[in-house]
Every structure is written in structure tokens, then in C-alpha cells.
C-alpha positions in Angstrom: 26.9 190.0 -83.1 25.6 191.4 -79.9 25.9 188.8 -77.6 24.7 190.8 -74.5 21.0 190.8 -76.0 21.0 187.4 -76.6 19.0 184.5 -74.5 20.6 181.7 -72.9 19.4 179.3 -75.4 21.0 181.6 -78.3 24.1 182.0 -76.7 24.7 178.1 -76.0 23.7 177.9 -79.7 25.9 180.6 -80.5 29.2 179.5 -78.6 28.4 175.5 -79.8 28.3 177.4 -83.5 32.4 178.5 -82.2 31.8 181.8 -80.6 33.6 181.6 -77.3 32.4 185.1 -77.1 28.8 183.8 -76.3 29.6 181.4 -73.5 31.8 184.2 -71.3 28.1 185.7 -71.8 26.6 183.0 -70.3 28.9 183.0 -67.9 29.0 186.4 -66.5 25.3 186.6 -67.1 24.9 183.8 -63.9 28.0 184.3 -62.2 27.2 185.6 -59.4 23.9 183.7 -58.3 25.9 180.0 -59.1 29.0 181.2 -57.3 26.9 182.6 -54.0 25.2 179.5 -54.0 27.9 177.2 -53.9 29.7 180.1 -51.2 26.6 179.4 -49.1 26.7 175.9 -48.9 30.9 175.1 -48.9 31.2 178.4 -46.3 34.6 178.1 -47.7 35.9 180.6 -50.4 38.9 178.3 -52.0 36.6 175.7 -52.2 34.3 177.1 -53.3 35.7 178.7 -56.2 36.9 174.9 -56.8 33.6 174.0 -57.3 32.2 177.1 -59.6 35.2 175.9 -61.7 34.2 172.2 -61.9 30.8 173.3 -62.6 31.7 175.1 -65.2 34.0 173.0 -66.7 30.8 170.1 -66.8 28.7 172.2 -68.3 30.9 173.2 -71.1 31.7 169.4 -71.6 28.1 168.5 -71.6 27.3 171.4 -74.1 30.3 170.1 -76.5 28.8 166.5 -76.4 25.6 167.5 -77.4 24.0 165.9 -74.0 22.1 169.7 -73.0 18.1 169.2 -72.6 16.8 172.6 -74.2 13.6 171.7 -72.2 14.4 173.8 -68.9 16.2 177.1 -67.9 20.4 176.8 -68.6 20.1 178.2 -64.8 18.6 175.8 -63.4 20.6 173.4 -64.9 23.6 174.9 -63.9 22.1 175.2 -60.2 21.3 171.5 -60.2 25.1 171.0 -60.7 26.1 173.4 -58.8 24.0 172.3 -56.0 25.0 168.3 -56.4 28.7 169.2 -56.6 28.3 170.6 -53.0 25.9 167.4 -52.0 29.4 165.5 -53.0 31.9 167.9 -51.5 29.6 167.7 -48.1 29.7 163.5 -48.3 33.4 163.3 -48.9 34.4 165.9 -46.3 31.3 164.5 -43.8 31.2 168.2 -41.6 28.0 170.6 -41.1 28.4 173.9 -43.1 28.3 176.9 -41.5 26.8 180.0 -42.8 29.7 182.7 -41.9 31.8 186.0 -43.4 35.5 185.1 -44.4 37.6 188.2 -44.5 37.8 188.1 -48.3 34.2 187.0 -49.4 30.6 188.3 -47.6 27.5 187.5 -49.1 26.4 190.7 -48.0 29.3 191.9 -50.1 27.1 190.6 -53.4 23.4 191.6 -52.4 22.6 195.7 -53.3 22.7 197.9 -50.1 21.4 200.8 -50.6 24.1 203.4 -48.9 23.2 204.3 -45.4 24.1 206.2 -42.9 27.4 204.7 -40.7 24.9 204.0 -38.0 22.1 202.4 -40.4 25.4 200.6 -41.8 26.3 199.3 -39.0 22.9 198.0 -37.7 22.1 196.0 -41.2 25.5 194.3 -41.0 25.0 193.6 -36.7 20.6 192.2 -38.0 23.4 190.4 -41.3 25.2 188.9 -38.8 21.8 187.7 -36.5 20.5 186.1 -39.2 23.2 184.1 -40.4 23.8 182.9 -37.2 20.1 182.1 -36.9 20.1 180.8 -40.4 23.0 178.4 -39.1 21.4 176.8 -36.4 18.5 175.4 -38.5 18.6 171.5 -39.4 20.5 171.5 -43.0 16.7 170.7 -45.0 15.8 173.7 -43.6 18.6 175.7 -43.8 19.0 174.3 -47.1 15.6 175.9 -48.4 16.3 179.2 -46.3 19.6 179.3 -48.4 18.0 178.8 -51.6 14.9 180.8 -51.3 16.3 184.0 -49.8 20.2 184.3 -50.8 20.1 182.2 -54.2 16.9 183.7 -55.0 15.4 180.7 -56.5 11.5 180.2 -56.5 9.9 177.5 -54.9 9.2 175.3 -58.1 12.8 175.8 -58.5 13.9 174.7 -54.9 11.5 171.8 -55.4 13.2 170.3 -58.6 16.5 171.1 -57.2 16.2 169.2 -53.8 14.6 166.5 -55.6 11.1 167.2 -53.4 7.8 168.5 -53.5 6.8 172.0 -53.3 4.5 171.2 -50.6 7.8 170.1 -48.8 10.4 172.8 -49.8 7.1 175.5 -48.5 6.6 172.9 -45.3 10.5 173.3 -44.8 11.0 177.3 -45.1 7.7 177.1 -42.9 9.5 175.3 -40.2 12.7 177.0 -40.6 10.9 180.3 -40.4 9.2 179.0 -37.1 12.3 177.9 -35.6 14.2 181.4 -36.6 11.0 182.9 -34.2 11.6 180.5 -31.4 15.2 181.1 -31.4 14.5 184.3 -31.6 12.2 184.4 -28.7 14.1 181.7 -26.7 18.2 184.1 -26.6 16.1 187.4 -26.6 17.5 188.6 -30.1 17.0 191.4 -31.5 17.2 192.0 -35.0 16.3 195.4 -35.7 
């Protein structure tokens, strides 16, 4: 069986029918959007790996007990446990995230760049660097949505049911945040491009 052409429905049917096969689909198939999104919030590469594990590790125990809604998207789900893994992580360590490059992990690393110039190069990673500084400095709901919306790439209905708020809110919040990115901007004279 060609497990690559299969949807995420079929393949959690398929890997609950035995074929391990099926789930490492699954799994590679959202890899990299869960992973980033956890990266984003944890700022922390060991960690966050800890939690992509754990994550992983409930899903495949809530598959095996049967306990999987087939009402919504499997990535959504997987964000929602992604995302309330890091919601823990934050109230047990009790510190403010920071949105910052480690020397083995960049999220600019994951996004597609097309190749540049050394020059272009160097300006997109300089504006990179702006941003997520700017990005940073917003109060976490905000920065929250920012992180979500742009970098996890999830839609605003998605955002909504994530955070547990309205759309109204999540598109009231990037709204703010996108407001306060301007002022900062304004306010330390930066310039991005």
C-alpha cells in the first residue's frame, strides 16, 4: 500500500489496522509545523524536542485506546496538544519565552528562502532578526497569535479553537500586535527593509 497518497484519516485507520508504516506517514507528513510550533513557544531546542516526543507519544496512546474524535483535522488535534503541553511546560517553569536563534535550530532554517544574493542574504536574516525581536516584545496573547498565524501557519478559525477564544479575539489580538510592532517600530527608528 501507498501510504504517501493516503489522508490522515486513512492512515490513522491504517496504522490502528497494524501498519506502523502509516503512522511514520503521519508523522513526517506534520513534522515540521508541530515541532516549529512547540520551538516557538519553549525557545529552547532540548525541550522542545521533549515536548514533540510527549506529544507524540499521547497521540499514539490516545489512537490505541480508541479515544480519537474523527470530527476535526488530526492537525489540529495534534496542535491543540502540542500547544497545551507548552501552556504546562510555561506554568511549571513560570519564565517569559523568548523568540530567539540557538546555534543549532533557526526557524528561518525551516521556512523556504528562495537563494539570494550574499547581500539580499544577509539583509533577510538582519529584517529575521528585527522581527523576532519585535515579535518578542509583544504581551504573550499577542505574541501568541503572531506565533501562530505567521510561523505555524494556522488560520484564524484554527488560532481561535486552539487558544480557546473567539475569532473576533485572535483577529483583535494580531490587530494589536500588528499595531504595537508599528509603534515599536516607529518609537527605536527600525528599519526593516
Amino acid at each position: 500500500m501507498q501510504v504517501t497518497s493516503l489522508s490522515d484519516q486513512e492512515l490513522i485507520s491504517s496504522y490502528l489496522d497494524g501498519n506502523e508504516r502509516a503512522f511514520e506517514e503521519l508523522l513526517n507528513r506534520h513534522r515540521n509545523k508541530i515541532y516549529t510550533s512547540i520551538y516557538l513557544f519553549v525557545k529552547d531546542q532540548s525541550q522542545a524536542e521533549d515536548i514533540f516526543q510527549e506529544v507524540f507519544i499521547k497521540i499514539i496512546k490516545t489512537l490505541r485506546s480508541g479515544k480519537y474524535n474523527h470530527e476535526g483535522k488530526f492537525v489540529q488535534w495534534a496542535m491543540r496538544i502540542a500547544y497545551n503541553m507548552c501552556v504546562d511546560q510555561f506554568r511549571r517553569k513560570k519564565r517569559r519565552p523568548k523568540v530567539s536563534p540557538t546555534e543549532t535550530f533557526d526557524i528561518f532554517d525551516v521556512l523556504e528562502i528562495s537563494d539570494d544574493n550574499m547581500e539580499t542574504t544577509m539583509i533577510k536574516s538582519q529584517t529575521h532578526d528585527k522581527v523576532r525581536q519585535l515579535v518578542d516584545m509583544l504581551p504573550p496573547e499577542q505574541r501568541e497569535v503572531v506565533i501562530l498565524r505567521h510561523y505555524a501557519d494556522m488560520s484564524f478559525k484554527e488560532i481561535s479553537q486552539l487558544t480557546r477564544v473567539s475569532i473576533n479575539t485572535a483577529l483583535g489580538r494580531m490587530r494589536y500586535a500588528l499595531i504595537n510592532i508599528r509603534k515599536m517600530v516607529e518609537e527605536k527608528e527600525v528599519i526593516l527593509q
